[in-house]
C-alpha positions as CSV (number, residue, x, y, z in Angstrom):
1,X,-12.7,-27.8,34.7
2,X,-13.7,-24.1,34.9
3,X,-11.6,-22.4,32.0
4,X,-10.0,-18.9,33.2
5,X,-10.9,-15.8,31.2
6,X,-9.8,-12.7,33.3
7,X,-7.0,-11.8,35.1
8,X,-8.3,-10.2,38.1
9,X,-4.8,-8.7,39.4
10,X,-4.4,-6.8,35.3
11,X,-8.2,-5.2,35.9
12,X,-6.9,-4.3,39.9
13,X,-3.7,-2.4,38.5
14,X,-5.5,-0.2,35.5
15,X,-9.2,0.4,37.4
16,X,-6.8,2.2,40.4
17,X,-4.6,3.8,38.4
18,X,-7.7,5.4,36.5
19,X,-9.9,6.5,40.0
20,X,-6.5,7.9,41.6
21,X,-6.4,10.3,38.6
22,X,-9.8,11.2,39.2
23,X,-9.0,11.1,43.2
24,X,-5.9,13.5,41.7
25,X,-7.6,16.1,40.2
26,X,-10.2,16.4,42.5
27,X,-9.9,18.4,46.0
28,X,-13.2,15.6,46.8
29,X,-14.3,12.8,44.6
30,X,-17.6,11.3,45.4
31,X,-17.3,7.8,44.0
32,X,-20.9,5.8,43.1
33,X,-20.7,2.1,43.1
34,X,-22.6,0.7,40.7
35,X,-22.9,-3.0,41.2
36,X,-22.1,-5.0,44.6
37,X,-18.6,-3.6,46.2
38,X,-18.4,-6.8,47.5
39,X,-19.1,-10.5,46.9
40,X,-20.1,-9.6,43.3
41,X,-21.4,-12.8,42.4
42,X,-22.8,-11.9,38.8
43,X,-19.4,-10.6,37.8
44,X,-18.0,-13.7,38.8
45,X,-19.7,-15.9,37.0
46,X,-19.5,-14.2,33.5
47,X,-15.9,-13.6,34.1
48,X,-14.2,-16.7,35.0
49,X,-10.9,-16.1,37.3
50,X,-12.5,-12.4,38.8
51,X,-12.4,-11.9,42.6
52,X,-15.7,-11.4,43.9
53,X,-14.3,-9.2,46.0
54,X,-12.1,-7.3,44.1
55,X,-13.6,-4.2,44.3
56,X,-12.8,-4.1,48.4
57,X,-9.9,-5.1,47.8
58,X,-9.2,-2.3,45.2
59,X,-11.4,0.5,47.6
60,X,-8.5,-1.3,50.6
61,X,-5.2,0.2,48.7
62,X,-7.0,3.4,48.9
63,X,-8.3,3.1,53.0
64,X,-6.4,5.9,54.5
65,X,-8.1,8.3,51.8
66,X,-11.4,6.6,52.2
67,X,-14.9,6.7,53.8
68,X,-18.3,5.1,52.8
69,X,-21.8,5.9,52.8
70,X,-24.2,3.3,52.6
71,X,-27.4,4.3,50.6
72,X,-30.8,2.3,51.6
73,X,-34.0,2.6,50.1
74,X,-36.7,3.4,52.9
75,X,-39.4,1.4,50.9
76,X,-37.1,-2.0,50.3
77,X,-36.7,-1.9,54.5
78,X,-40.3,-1.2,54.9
79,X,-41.6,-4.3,52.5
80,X,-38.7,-6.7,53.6
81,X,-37.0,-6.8,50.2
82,X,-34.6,-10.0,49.9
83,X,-31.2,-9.6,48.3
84,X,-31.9,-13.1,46.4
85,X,-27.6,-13.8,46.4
86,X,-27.6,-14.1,50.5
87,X,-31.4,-14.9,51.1
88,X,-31.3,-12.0,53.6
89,X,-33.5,-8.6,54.1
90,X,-31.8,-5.4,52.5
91,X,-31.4,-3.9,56.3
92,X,-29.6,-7.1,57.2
93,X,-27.5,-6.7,54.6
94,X,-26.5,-3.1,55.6
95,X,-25.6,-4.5,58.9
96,X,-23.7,-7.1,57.3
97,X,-22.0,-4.8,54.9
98,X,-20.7,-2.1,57.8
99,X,-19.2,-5.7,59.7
100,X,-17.7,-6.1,55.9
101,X,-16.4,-3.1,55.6
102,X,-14.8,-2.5,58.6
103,X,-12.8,-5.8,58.9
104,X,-11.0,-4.3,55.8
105,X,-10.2,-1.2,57.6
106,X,-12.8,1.2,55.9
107,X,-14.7,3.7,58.1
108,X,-18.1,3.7,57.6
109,X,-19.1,7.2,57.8
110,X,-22.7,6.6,58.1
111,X,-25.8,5.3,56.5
112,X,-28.4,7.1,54.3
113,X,-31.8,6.2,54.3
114,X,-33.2,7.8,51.4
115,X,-36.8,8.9,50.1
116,X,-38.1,8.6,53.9
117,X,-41.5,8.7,54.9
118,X,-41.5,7.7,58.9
119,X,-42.3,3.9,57.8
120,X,-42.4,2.2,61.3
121,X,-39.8,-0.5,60.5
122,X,-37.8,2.2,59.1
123,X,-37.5,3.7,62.3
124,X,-37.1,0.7,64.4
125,X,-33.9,-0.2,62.0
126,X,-32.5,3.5,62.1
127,X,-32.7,3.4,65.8
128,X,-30.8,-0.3,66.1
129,X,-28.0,1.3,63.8
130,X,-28.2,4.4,66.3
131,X,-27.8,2.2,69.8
132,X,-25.0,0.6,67.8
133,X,-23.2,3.4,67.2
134,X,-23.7,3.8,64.0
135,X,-24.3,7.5,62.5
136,X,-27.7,7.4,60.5
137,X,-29.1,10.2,58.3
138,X,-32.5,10.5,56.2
139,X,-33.3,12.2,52.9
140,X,-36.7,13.2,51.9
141,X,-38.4,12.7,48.7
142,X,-37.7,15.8,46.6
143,X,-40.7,16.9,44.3
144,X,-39.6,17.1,40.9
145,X,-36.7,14.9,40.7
146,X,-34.9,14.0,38.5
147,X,-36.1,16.1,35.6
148,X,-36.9,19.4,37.1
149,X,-33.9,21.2,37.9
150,X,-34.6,24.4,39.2
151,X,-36.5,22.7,41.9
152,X,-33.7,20.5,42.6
153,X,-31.4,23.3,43.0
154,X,-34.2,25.2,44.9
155,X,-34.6,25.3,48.5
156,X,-36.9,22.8,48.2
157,X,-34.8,20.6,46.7
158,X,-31.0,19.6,47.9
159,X,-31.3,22.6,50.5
160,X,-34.0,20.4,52.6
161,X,-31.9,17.1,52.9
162,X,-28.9,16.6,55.4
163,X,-25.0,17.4,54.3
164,X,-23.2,14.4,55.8
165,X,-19.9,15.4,57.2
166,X,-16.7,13.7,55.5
167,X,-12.9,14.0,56.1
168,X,-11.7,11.8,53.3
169,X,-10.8,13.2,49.8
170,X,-12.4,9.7,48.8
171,X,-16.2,9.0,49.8
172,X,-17.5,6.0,48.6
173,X,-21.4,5.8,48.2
174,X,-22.9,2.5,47.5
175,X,-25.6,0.3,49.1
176,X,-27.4,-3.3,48.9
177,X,-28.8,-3.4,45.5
178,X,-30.3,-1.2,42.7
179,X,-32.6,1.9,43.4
180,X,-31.4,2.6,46.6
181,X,-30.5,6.2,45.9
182,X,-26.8,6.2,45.2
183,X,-26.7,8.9,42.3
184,X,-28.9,11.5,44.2
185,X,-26.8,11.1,47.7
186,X,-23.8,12.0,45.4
187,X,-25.1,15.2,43.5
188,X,-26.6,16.3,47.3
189,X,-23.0,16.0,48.8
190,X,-21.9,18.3,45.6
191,X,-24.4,20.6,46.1
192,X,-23.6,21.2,49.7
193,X,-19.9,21.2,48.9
194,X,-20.0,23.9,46.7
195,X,-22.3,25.5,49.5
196,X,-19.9,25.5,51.6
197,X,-16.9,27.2,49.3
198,X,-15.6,23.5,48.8
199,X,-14.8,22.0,45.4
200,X,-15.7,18.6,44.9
201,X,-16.9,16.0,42.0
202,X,-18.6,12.7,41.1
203,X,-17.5,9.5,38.7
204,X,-18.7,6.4,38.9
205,X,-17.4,3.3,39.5
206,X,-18.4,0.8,36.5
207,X,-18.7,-2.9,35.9
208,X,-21.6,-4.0,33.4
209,X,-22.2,-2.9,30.6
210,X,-18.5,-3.1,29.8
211,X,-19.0,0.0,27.1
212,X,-16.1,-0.5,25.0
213,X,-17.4,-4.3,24.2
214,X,-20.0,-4.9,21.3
215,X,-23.7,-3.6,22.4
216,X,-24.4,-7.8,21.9
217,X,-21.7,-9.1,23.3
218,X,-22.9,-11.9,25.7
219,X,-21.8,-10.2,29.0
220,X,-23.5,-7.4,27.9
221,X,-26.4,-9.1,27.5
222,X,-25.7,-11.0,30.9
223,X,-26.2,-8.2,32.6
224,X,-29.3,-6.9,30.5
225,X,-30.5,-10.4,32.3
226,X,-29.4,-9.8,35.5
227,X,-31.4,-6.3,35.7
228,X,-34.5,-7.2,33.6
229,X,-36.7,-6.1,36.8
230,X,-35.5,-2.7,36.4
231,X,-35.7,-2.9,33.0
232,X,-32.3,-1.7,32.1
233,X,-32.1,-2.0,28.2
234,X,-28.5,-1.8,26.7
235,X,-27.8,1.1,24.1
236,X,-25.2,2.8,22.4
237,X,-23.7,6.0,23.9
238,X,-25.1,8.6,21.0
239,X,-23.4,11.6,23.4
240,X,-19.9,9.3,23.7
241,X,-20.0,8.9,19.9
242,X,-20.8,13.0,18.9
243,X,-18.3,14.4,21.5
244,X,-15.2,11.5,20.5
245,X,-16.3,9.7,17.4
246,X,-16.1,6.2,19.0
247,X,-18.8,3.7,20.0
248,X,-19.5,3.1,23.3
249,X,-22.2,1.2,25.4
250,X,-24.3,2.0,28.2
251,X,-27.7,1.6,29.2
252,X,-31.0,3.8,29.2
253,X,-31.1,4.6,32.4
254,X,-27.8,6.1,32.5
255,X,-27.8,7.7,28.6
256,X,-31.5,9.4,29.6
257,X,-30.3,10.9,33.0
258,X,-27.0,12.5,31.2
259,X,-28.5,15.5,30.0
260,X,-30.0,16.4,33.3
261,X,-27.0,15.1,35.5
262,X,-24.8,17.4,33.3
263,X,-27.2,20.1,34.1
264,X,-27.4,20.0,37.6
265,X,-23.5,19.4,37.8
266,X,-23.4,22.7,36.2
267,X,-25.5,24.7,38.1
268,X,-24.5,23.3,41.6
269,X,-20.7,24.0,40.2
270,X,-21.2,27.3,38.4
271,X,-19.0,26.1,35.6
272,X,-19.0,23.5,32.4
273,X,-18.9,20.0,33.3
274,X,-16.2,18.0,32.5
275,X,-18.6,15.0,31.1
276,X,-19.5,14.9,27.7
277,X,-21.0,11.5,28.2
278,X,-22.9,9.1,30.2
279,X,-19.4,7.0,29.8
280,X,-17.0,9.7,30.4
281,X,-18.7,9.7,34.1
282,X,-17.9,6.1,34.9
283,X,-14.2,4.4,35.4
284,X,-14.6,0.9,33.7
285,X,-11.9,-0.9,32.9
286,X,-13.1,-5.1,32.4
287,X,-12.1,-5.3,29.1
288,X,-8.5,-5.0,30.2
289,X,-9.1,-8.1,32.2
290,X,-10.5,-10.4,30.0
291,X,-7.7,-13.2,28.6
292,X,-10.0,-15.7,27.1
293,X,-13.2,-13.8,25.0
294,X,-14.2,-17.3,24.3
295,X,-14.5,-18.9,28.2
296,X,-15.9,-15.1,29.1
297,X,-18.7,-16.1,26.5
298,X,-19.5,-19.2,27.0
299,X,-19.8,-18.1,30.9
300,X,-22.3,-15.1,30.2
301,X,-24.5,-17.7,27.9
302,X,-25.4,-19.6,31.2
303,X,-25.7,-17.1,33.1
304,X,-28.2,-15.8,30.8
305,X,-29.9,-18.8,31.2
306,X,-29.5,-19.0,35.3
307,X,-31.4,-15.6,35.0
308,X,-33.9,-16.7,32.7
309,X,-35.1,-19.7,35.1
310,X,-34.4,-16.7,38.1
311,X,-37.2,-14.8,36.3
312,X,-39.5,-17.4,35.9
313,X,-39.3,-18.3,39.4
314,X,-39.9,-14.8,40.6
315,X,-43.1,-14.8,38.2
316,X,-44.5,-18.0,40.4
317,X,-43.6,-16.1,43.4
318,X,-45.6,-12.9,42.5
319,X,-42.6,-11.1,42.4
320,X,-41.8,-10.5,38.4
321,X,-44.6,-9.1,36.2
322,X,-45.1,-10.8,32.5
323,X,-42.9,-8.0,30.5
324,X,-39.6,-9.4,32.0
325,X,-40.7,-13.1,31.2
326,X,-41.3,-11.9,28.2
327,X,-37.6,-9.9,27.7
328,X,-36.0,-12.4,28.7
329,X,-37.8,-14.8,26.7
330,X,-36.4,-12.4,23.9
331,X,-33.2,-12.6,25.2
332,X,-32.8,-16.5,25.2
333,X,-33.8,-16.1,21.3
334,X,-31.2,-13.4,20.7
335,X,-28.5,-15.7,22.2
336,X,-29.8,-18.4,20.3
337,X,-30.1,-20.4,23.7
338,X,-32.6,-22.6,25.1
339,X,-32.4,-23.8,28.9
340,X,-31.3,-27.6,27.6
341,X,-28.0,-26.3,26.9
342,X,-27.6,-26.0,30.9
343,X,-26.0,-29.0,31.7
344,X,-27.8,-30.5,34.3
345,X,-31.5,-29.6,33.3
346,X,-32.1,-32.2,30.9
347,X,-30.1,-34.9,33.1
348,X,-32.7,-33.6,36.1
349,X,-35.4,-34.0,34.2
350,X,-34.9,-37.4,32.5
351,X,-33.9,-38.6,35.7
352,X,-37.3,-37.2,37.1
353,X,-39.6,-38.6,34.7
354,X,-37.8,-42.2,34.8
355,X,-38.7,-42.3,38.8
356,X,-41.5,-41.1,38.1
357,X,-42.4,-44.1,35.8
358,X,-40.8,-46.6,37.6
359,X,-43.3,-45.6,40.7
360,X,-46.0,-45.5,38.9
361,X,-46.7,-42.1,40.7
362,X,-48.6,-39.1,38.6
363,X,-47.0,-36.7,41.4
364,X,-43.9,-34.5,40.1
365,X,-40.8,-36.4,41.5
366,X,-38.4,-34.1,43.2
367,X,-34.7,-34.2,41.6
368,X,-31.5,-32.4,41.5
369,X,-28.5,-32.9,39.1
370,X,-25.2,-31.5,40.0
371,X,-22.3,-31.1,37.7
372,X,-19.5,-31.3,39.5
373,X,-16.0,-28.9,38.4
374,X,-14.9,-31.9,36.9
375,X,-17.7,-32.4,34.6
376,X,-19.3,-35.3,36.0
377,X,-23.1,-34.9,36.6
378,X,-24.4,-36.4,40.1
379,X,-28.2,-36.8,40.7
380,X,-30.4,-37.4,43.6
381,X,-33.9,-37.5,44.5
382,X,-36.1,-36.9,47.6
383,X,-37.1,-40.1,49.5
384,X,-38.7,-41.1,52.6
385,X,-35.2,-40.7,54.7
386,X,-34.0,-37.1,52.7
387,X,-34.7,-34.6,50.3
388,X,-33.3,-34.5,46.4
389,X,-31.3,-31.8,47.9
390,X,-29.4,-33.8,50.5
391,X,-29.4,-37.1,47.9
392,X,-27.7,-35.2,45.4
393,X,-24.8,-33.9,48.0
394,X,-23.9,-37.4,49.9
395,X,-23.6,-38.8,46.1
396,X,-21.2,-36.1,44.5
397,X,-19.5,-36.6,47.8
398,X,-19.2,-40.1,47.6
399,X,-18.5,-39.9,43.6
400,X,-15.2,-36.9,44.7
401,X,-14.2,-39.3,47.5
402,X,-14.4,-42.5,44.9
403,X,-16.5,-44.3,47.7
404,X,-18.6,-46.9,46.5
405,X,-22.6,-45.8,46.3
406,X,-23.3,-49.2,48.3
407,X,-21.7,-47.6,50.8
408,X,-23.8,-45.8,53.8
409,X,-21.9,-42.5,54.8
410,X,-24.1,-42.2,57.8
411,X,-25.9,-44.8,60.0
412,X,-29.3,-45.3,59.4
413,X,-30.1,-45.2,63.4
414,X,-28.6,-41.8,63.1
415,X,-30.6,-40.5,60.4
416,X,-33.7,-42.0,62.2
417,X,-33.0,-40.3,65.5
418,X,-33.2,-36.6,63.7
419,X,-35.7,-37.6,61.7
420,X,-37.7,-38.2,64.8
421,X,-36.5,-35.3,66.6
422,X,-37.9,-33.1,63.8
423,X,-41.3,-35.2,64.0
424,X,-41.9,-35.9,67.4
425,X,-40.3,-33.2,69.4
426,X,-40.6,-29.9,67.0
427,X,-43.4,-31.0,65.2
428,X,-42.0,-30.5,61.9
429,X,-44.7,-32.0,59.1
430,X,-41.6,-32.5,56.9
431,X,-39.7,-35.6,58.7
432,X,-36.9,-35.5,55.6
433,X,-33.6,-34.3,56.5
434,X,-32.6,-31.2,54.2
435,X,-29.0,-30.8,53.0
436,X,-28.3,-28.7,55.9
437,X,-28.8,-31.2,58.5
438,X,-27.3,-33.7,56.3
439,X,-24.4,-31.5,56.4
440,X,-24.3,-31.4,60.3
441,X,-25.0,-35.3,60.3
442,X,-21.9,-35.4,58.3
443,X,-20.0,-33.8,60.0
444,X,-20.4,-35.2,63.7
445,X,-19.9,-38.5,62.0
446,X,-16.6,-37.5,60.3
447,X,-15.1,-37.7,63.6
448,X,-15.7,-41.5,64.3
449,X,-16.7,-43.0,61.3
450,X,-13.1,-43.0,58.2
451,X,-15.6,-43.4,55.2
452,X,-17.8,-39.8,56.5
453,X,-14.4,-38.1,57.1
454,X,-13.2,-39.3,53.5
455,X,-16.9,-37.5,52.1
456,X,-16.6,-34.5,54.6
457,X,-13.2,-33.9,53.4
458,X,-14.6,-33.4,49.5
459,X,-17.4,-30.4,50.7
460,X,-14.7,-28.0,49.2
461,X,-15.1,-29.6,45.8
462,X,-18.4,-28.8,45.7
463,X,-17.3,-25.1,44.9
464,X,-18.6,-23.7,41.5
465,X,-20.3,-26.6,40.9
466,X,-23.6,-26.4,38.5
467,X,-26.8,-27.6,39.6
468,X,-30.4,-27.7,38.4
469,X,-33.4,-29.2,40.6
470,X,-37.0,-30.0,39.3
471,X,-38.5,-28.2,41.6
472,X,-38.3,-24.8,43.4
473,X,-36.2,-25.5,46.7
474,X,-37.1,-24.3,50.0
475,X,-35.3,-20.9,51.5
476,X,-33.1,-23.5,53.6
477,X,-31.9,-25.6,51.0
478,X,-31.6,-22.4,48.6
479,X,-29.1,-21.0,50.8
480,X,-27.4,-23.9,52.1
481,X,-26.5,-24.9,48.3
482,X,-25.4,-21.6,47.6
483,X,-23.3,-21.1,50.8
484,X,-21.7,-24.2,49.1
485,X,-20.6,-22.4,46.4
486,X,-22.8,-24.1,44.0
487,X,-24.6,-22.1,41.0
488,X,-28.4,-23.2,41.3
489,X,-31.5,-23.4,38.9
490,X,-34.7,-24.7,39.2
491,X,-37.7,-25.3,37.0
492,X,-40.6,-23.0,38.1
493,X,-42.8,-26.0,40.3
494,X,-43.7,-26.3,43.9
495,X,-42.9,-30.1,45.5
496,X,-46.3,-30.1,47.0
497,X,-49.2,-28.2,47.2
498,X,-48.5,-27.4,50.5
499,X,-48.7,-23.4,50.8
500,X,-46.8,-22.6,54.0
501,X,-43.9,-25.8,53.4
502,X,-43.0,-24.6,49.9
């Protein structure tokens, strides 16, 4: 069993209580999201007990005084970029979020697409979002930014790019992932603002790094792991530390952009900034959560090691470069960690090599290990009739519904008839059913069959379960596992050396 280390409803009460001081004091607070406003996976896996949504939740207490603006890089449309949590492209996940946001009462004022350039799929998304109603604005590139602040003050700088209209003294920006533009939306809104007579400021809303935690403090380092493509470094806040005399962490990014954030602040306001710090800007407030520093720990340890095989896998893909193998390589060493202390990697791979013996086959055997929440560790492997994916979830079912392994959840003649649907009729070169249609099988034969009801009936004890598979999965099996709830890993190696099936 999962131990509980934060008590989401304690971090709820003091992170409001600090943004509606800064909502307070402010005639218009522009509010940066850093991190995923909702389903916030990361931060619930290195802090066991958080709501992934609790930031929605949070933003909901405060819905009559709120509006968002959704940020979206132009260039992560116009190259397809995947938000690896979902599996989906960045624009569906700005469609998804608006559906999000709304069904928690939240008006989305609009989305930003920022540092456009007429991309062609660009344009076929912003005109969806128009046809749909939704109000869609574009920021240009501005020349200079973000070190050169005359320019950006300039009329060639902030001047050039759309004001968006808002009504709300709080306006939420955020957006699908990192880079999308969330910091320069806010300081264009304040330059406007002030433009216009209006007073207004920014904060941000913080998660990771939790600065008043030790700079090596696992979660910390958890989340140096979970951004090692942007190459987000942790540090100590030197400006935090001259203005207040205590330590605090942030990260480069944020401690090498203060000096010229302050700046601009300054000049678009016409008056000192508040901020003495990269820290001072954000409203963080984890550490009040946490009950159990140990169980946050030992959480953050395998997460850094989930990220470590996450960046491996993306070097086989094409899509990580050799540096952030080799930081996280660095990080694994740091932690003193190794990927064997992830439960079910070693019990994967043992199981792997034994079948692989036993056949007398050279080829890599395909095997996943689950650890269920109660600490057992299931495995399966891929066969003529389903993959390792599939085998591994009808035998933690069968194990959580104490159902004898001799037992057949699902008649062979039914596994056989998709099987050949899949081969004859769609002409699908891979005949073995995946765990999705394993899943379906399952549950058309839970309405006849007592024994497949029994197994259907344990798919909710799958949730938070660990898994590792020797091999990398397909995008299917990827997604169905995680829709599961189940935290995945995979050792860095195609099943076959088929190009287009792996």
């Amino acid at each position: 069993m999962t131990t509980i280390g934060f008590d989401t409803e304690k971090y709820l009460k003091e992170q409001s209580a600090y943004i509606l001081d800064r909502v307070d004091n402010s005639e218009k607070l522009y509010l940066e999201f850093g991190g995923k406003l909702i389903g916030d996976k990361h931060a619930k896996r290195v802090l066991p007990g958080f709501d992934e949504d609790a930031k929605m939740k949070l933003l909901a207490t405060l819905k009559d005084k709120s509006e968002i603006i959704i940020c979206v890089y132009a260039g992560d449309i116009e190259r397809n970029k995947i938000r690896g949590d979902y599996g989906i492209t960045y624009d569906h996940d700005v469609l998804r979020l608006i559906d999000e946001y709304r069904a928690y009462g939240i008006p989305v004022n609009s989305v930003l697409i920022t540092r456009y350039q007429e991309q062609p799929n660009v344009n076929i998304f912003m005109s969806k979002l128009e046809r749909s109603g939704v109000k869609v604005h574009t920021h240009r590139t501005i020349e200079g930014y973000p070190t050169n602040v005359e320019a950006i003050i300039g009329e060639n700088g902030f001047a050039k790019n759309t004001y968006i209209e808002t009504t709300k003294p709080l306006v939420v920006v955020t957006a699908p992932g990192a880079g999308s533009g969330k910091l320069a939306t806010c300081l264009n809104q304040l330059y406007h603002e002030y433009a216009r007579g209006n007073e207004a400021s920014y904060a941000k809303f913080e998660t990771f790094p939790v600065w008043n935690l030790p700079l090596k403090h696992p979660i910390n380092i958890a989340y140096e792991a979970a951004t090692v493509d942007l190459k987000d470094v942790n540090m100590l806040d030197n400006y935090h530390f001259e203005a207040y005399g205590e330590v605090a962490v942030n990260y480069n990014r944020d401690t090498e952009m203060f000096p010229v954030i302050k700046r601009i602040i300054e000049k678009i306001s016409g008056k000192a900034s508040v901020y003495q710090s990269p820290t001072d800007m954000g409203v963080n407030r984890i550490k009040s959560g946490i009950t159990d520093d140990k169980a946050v720990v030992e959480a953050s340890k395998q997460e850094i090691i989930r990220r470590s095989f996450s960046v491996e896998n993306d070097y086989k893909k094409g899509t990580a470069d050799e540096e952030s193998m080799r930081h996280m390589q660095l990080m694994l060493e740091e932690m003193n960690l190794k990927k064997e202390d992830r439960k079910p990697v070693l019990i994967a791979r043992e199981y792997a090599e034994k079948v692989q013996k036993k056949l007398d086959d050279s080829n890599l055997q395909a095997v996943m290990a689950i650890e269920l929440p109660n600490g057992e560790v299931i495995t399966g492997r891929t066969t003529s009739l389903m993959d390792a994916s599939a085998a591994a979830i009808v035998n933690s079912l069968k194990s959580l519904a104490h159902i004898s392994d001799q037992i057949d959840l699902l008649a062979p003649m039914i596994l056989e008839t998709i099987q050949n649907l899949k081969k004859d009729e769609l002409q699908s070169k891979v005949a073995t059913l995946s765990a999705n249609e394993l899943l379906i099988a399952l549950a058309i034969s839970a309405v006849t069959n007592p024994t497949a009801s029994l197994a259907y009936q344990q798919i909710g004890k799958l949730k938070d379960a660990q898994a590792h598979s020797t091999v990398i999965l397909n995008t299917e099996n990827e997604q169905t596992i995680k829709m599961l709830g189940i935290d995945i890993t995979n050792d860095p190696i195609y099943p076959t050396d088929n190009l287009y099936y792996n």
